[in-house]
C-alpha positions, 0 to 999 in steps of 0.5 A, a space after each residue: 330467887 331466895 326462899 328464906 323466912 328469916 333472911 331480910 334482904 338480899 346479898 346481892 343486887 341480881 338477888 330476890 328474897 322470898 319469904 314463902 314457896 309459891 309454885 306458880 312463881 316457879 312455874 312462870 319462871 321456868 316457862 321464860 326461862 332461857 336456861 334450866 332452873 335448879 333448886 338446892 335444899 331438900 325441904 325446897 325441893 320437897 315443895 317443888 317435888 310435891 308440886 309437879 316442877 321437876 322435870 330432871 334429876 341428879 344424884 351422887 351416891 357416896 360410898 359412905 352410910 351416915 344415919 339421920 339427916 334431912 331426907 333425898 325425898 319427901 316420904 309421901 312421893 312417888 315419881 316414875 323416872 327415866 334413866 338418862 345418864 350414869 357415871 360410875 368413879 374411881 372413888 365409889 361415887 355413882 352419878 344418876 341423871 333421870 328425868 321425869 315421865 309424864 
C-alpha cells in the first residue's frame, strides 16, 4: 500500500494507491499480516506514530550533523522504548533497535 496524494496509479500490479493515511487500515493490515509491516517516510510515519502503530523501531545514527530537514519524530511525541538491540560500525554509524513499552 502506497500513501500518495498525487501519484494515480500504481507501478505495480501487487501495488494499492491511497490517497489519505487511515489508521484502521493499517491496524487490520498488521492484525493479518504474516510478516512485519514497515513504514518509510517521516511524515508517514509521524501519522502511525501519533496513532499508537509502532510496535518497533530502527535507527542508524551518522556521524555527520547536517541542519534542517524533515525531523526523526514528530515534535509533540513521547513513547517509552526498550532497548533491543545495538551495533556500533568501524565508520562511526551506531544502529538502535528499541520496541515500544506498553
Amino acid at each position: 500500500m502506497v500513501y500518495s496524494s498525487t501519484l494515480d496509479a500504481p507501478a505495480t500490479p501487487k501495488t494499492r494507491i491511497e490517497p489519505v493515511f487511515d489508521a484502521q487500515a493499517i491496524r487490520r493490515m498488521k492484525r493479518d499480516a504474516d510478516r512485519d509491516v514497515t513504514i518509510g517516510g517521516a511524515t508517514l510515519a509521524a501519522h502511525a506514530i501519533h496513532a499508537g502503530l509502532v510496535d518497533e523501531w530502527h535507527q542508524f545514527l551518522t556521524p555527520i550533523i547536517v541542519g534542517g530537514g524533515t525531523h526523526f519524530l514528530p515534535p509533540d511525541v513521547r513513547v517509552a522504548l526498550e532497548l533491543q538491540d545495538e551495533r556500533r560500525f568501524d565508520n562511526g554509524v551506531v544502529y538502535l533497535n528499541y520496541r515500544t513499552r506498553r
